[in-house]
C-alpha positions as CSV (number, residue, x, y, z in Angstrom):
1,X,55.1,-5.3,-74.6
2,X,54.5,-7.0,-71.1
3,X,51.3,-8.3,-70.5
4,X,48.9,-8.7,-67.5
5,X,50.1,-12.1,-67.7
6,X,53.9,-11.3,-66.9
7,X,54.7,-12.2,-63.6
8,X,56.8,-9.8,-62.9
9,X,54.1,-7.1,-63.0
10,X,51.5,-9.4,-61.2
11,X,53.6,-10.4,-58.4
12,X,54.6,-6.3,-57.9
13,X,50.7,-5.5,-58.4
14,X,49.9,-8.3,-55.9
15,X,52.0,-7.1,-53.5
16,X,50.1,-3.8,-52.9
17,X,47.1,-3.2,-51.7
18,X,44.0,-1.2,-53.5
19,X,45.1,2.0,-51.5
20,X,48.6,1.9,-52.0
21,X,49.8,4.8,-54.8
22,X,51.9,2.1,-56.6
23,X,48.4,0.4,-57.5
24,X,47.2,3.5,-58.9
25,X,50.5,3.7,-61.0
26,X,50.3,0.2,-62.4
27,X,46.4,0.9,-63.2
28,X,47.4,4.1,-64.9
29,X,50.7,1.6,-66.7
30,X,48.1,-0.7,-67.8
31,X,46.3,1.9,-69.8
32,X,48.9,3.8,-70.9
33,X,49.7,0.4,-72.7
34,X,46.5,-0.9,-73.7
35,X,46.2,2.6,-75.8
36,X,49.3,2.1,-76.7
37,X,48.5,-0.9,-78.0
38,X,45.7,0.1,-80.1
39,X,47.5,3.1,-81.7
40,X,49.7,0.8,-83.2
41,X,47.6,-2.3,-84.1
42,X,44.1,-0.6,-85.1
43,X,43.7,-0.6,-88.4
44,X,41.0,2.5,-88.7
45,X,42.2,5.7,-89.2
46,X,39.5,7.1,-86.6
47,X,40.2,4.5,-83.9
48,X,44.1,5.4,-84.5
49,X,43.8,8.9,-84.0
50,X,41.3,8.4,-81.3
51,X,43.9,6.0,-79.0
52,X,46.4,8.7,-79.9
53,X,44.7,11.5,-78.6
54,X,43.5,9.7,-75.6
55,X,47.4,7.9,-75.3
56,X,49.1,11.9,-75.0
57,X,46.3,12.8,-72.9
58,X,47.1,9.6,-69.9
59,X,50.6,10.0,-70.4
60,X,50.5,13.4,-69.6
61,X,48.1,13.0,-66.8
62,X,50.4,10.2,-65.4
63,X,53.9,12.4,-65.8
64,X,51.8,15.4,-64.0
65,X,51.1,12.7,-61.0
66,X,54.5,11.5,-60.5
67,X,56.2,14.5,-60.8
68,X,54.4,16.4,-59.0
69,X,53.2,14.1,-56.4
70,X,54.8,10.5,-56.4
71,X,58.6,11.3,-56.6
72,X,59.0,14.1,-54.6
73,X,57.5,11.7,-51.9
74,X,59.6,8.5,-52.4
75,X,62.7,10.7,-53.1
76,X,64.4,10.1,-49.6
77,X,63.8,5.9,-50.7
78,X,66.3,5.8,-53.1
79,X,67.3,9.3,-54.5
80,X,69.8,8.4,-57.5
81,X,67.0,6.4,-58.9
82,X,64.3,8.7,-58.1
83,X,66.5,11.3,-60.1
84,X,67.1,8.9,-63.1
85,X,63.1,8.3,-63.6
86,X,62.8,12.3,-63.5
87,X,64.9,12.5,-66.3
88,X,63.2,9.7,-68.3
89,X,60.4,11.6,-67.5
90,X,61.9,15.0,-69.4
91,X,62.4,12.9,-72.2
92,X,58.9,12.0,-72.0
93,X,57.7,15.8,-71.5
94,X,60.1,16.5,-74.5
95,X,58.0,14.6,-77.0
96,X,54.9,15.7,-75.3
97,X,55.5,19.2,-76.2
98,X,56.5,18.3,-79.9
99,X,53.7,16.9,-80.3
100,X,51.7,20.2,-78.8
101,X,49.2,21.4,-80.8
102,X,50.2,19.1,-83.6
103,X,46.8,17.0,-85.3
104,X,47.6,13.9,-84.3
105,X,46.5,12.3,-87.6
106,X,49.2,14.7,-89.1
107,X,52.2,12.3,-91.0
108,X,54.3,14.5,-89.0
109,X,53.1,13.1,-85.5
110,X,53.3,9.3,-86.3
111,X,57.1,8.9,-85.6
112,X,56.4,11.2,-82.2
113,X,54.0,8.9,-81.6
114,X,56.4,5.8,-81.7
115,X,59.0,7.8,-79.8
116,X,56.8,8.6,-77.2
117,X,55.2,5.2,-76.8
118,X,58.7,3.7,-76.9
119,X,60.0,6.5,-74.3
120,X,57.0,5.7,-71.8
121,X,57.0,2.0,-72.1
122,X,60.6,2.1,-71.1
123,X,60.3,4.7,-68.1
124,X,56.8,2.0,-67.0
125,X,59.6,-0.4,-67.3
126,X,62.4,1.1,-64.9
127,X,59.5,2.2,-62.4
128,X,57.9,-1.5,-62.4
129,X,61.4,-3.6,-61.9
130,X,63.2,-0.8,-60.1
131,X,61.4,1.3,-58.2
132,X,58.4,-0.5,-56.9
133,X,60.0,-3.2,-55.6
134,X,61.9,-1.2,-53.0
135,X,58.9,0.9,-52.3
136,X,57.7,-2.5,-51.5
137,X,60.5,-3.3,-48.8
138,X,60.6,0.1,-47.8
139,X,60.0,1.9,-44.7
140,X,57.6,4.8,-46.0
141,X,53.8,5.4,-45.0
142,X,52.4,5.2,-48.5
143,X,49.1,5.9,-47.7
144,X,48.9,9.6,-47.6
145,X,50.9,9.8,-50.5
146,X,47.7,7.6,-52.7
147,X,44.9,10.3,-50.7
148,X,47.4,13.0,-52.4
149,X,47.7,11.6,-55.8
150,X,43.8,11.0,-55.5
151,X,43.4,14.4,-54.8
152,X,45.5,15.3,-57.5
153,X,43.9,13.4,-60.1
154,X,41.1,14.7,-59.3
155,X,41.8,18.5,-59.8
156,X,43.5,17.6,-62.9
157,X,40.6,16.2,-64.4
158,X,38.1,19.1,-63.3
159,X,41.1,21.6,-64.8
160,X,41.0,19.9,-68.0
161,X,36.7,19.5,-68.5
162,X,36.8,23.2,-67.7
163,X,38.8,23.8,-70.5
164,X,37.0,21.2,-72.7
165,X,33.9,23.0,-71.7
166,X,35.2,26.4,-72.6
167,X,36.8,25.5,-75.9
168,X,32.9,24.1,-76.4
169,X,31.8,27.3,-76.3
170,X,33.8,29.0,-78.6
């Protein structure tokens, strides 16, 4: 699993600036493995099922943000590629919806779990040493695409503590 030591992610994190949607990606990347991380190393049952809950719950966020948001806008940049990381992404949704209403401390959902992790690590992968880069070189004003995914975020995480705060009251 790359670290924030690989140069290959620092020098493509470097080369963006606190605005740029990409930054908000590899933030989003970062924790996506740090959870990932912990799912698989942690020893407690607790902490386990803890990372694994909050792990579905940022991957699904981030797959919601690119899909909607991010690729339709860098589509035109380099559409086969663009149409290859939406299909990683299906896969992605595909174990995302197995694991749907499954307890996540359930024997069943551990080797979801891996696939997923192994599925999203890979897609983080293609999107770091594929796509960035030419977003980089690219001739695309990236700045209102970061205020949309903002924006996005945003409602997405209001949607979901309304729902949290309805299920609380049930």
């Amino acid at each position: 699993m790359p670290t924030n030591t690989d140069p290959t992610r620092r020098m493509t994190q470097d080369a963006f600036s606190d605005e740029h949607p990409v930054k908000t990606l590899l933030r989003d990347h970062n924790l996506v493995r740090k959870l990932a991380d912990h799912y698989l190393n942690d020893h407690s049952e607790g902490a386990r099922k803890q990372a694994a809950t909050q792990l579905v719950q940022a991957v699904h966020n981030l797959e919601r943000l690119k899909e909607t948001v991010f690729y339709p806008a860098v589509r035109r940049v380099a559409p086969n590629l663009v149409a290859h990381l939406e299909e990683e992404s299906l896969d992605v949704d595909d174990v995302l919806a197995a694991l749907s209403g499954m307890a996540l401390d359930d024997a069943r959902a551990a080797p979801l779990l891996r696939e997923l992790i192994d599925a999203v690590l890979n897609h983080m992968r293609d999107e770091e040493t594929q796509l960035f880069p030419m977003l980089r070189h690219a001739a695309l004003d990236l700045a209102p695409i970061g205020l949309e995914m903002r924006s996005f975020e945003a409602n997405l995480v209001h949607m979901q503590a309304r729902r949290s705060d309805r299920m609380n009251r049930h």
